[in-house]
N, C-alpha and C positions, 0 to 999 in steps of 0.2 A: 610454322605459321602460328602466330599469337592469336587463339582463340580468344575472343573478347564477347562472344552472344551469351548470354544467362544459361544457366545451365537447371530443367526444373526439376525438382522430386519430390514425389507425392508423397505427404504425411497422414496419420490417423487412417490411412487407408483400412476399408475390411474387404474380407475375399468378396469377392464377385459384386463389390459395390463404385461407384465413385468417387476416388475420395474427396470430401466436401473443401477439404486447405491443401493449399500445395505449396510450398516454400523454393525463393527463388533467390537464387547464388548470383552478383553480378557485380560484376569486375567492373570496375572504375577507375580511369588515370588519376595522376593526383591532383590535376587540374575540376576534372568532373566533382571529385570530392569534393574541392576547398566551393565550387559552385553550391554545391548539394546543401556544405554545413553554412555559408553566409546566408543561404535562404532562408534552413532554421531556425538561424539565428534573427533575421527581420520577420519573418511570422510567427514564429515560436511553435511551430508546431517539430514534431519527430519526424524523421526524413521516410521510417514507412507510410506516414498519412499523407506526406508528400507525392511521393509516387501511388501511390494505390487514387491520391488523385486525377493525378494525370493519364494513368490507364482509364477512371472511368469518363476520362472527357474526350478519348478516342474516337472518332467516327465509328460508326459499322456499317458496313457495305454489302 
């Protein structure tokens, strides 16, 4: 089976703390890419401020 979910791991971690960044690995067809970089390319921004936007306009529930 072709795992495709993000895969997380925590960085800067200290013992017995939480750590504050966590770096997240995700796989993207080459379709989702070419989506990903024409976007950057009409907003100009980098495709992490992309995503980190879209996570913060999630619901919560």
């Amino acid at each position: 089976m072709n795992k495709t979910a993000a895969d997380v791991f925590p960085i800067f971690a200290a013992s017995g703390k939480e750590p504050s960044v966590k770096q997240i690995i995700l796989e993207l067809t080459p379709d989702e890419v070419s989506k990903l970089e024409q976007h950057c390319d009409w907003t100009g921004k980098e495709a992490i401020d992309i995503i980190r936007e879209l996570i913060q306009e999630l619901p919560i529930t």
